[in-house]
N, C-alpha and C positions, 0 to 999 in steps of 0.2 A: 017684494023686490024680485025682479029677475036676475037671478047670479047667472052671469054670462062662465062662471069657473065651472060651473055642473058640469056644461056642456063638453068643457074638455077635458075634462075629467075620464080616463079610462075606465072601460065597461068594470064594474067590480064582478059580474058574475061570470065572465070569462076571464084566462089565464092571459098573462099577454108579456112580451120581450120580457119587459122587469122581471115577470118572476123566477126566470133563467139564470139573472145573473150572479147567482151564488153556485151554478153550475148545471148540469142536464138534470132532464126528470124523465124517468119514466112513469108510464102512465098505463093502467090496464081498463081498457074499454068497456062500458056496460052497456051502451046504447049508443045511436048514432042516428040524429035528427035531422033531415032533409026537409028545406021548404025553398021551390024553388023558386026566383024571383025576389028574393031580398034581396039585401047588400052582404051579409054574412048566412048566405044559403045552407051551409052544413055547421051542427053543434054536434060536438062528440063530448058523452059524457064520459067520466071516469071514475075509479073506484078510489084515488089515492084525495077527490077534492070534492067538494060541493059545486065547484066552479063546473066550466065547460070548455074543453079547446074547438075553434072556432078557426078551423084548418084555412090557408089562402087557396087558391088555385094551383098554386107550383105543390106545394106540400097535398093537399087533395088528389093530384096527379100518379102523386108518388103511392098511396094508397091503392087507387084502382090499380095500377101497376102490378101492382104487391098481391091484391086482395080480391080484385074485380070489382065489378059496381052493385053488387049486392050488398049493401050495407047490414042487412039483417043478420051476417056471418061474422061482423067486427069484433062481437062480444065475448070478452076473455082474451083476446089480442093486447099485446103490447107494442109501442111507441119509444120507443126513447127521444126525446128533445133537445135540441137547444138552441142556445143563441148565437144566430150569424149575424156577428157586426156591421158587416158589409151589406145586406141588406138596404135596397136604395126606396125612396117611397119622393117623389114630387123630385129626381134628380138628388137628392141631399140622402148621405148614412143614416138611418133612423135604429135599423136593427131591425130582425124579425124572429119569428120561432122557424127553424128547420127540424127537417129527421134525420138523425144520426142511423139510428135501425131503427130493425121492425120484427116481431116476429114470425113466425107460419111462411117461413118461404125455404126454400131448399138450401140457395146458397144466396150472395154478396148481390145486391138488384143493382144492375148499371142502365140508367135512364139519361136522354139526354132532352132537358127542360130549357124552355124561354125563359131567358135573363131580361129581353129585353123585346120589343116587335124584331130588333136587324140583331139580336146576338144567343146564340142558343150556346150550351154550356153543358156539359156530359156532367151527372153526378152521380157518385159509386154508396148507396145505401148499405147498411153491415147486414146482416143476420143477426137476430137478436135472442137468445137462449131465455123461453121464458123464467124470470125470477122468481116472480111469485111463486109457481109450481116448484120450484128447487126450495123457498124456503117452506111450504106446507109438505117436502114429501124428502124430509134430509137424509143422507145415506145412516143405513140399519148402526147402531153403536157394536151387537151383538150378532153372529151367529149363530146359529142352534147350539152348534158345538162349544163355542165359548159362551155362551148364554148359562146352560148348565156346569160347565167350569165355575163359573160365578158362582151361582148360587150354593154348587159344592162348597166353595172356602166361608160363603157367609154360614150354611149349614152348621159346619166343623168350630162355630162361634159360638153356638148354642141354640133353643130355640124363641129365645127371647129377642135374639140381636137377629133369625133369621125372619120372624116376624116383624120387626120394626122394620129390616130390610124391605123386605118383599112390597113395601105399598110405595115406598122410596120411588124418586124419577129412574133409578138407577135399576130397580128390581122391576117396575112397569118395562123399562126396555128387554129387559131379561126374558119377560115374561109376553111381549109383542113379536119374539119369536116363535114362540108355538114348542120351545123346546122342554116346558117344564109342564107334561104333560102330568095326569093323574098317577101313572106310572112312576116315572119319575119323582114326583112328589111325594112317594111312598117311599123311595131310597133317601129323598132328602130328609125325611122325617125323622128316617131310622137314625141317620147320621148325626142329626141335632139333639134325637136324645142321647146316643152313644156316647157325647159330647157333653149333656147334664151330666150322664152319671158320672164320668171323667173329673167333673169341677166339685164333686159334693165326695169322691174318694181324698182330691187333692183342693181343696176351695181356692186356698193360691195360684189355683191353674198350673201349678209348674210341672213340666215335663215327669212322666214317673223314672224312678231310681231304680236299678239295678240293685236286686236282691243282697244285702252283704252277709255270709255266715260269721256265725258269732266267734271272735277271736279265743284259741285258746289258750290257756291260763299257764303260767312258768311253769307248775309242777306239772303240768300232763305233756309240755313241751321235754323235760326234764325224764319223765319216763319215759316216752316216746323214743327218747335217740337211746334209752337206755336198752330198751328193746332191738330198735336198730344192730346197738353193735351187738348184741349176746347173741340176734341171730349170723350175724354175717362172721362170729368167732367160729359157733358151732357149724356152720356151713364150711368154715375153711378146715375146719377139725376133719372133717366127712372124709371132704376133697384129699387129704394126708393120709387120711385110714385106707383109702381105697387105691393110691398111688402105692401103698407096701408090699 
């Protein structure tokens, strides 16, 4: 049987209005395939689909604009997307995919494109900050100088808690600064064992105590003041023998 529905069936292996409408996509370029003389002459593929966007002429436009017509230099560019409702196809709203940004451009691209054969329409493209690259290259957690901070107070843990540390995502950052060098590793060492002997004088860990001397006993307190006064009699004894 011929199903006349195949036919209007949207292309599955390109992107198309619908899948916009949960909101934009950006999209990062890997390839971009020119054949000229069909009906959809340009496929751009991308890294975030198996599909292909399959740019119109207004949006195709905006690219060269942007990029130039060397399509070989597309790849690792981004796109952002979306849906403009207003989009006319046969006089009727159908909807189409527009570019919001783009990346690789200095500043904000103002082009003015055909709406129509009699109506041309200015439209202001953003700059687009690539993402990808911001999410594979995220700002440093660490330091050098706070890097080794770090690993000082895990050190001063012991060297038990400073080795489970150190492979930790927390001690890889530590250590992706370059700040815990061979040197350094040598202070930290010393530190974590300082830190053993500390737990095995006191196991409880608890801070050490100030030395107390051993309290003395009633009777030596008892002589003691006994002493006291028999010198401070004979001393005043002195003081009168030597006023006569």
């Amino acid at each position: 049987m011929n199903d006349f529905t195949a036919a209007l069936a949207p292309k599955s292996d390109q992107i198309n209005a619908q899948d916009l409408l949960g909101g934009d996509m950006t999209i990062t370029i890997t390839g971009v395939k020119v054949t000229p003389g069909t009906e959809q002459p340009v496929s751009v593929s991308f890294k975030e689909s198996g599909k292909v966007w399959r740019p119109c002429k207004t949006t195709g436009r905006i690219l060269m604009a942007a990029w130039g017509a060397d399509t070989s230099a597309y790849a690792g560019r981004q796109v952002q997307l979306y849906l403009d409702e207003d989009v006319k196809w046969g006089g009727l709203k159908v909807g189409g995919i527009r570019v919001r940004a783009i990346s690789h451009i200095a500043e904000d691209l103002r082009i003015v494109l055909a709406e129509s054969k009699q109506v041309r329409k200015p439209v202001t493209v953003k700059r687009l900050v690539l993402q990808q690259a911001q999410a594979e290259n995220p700002p440093a957690r660490y330091t050098a100088e706070t890097a080794l901070a770090r690993a000082t107070e895990k050190a001063k843990e012991g060297t038990d808690a400073f080795r489970s540390w150190f492979n930790t995502d927390d001690g890889k950052d530590c250590r992706a600064t370059g700040a815990l060098t061979p040197e350094a590793m040598l202070t930290l060492r010393t530190t974590a064992t300082d830190a053993d002997a500390a737990k095995e004088e006191d196991p409880f860990g608890l801070p050490p105590i100030d030395e107390v001397l051993p309290s003395a006993t009633d009777p030596e307190i008892l002589a003691q003041v006994e002493r006291d006064v028999r010198a401070a009699s004979e001393a005043e004894a002195k003081q009168y023998e030597a006023s006569e």
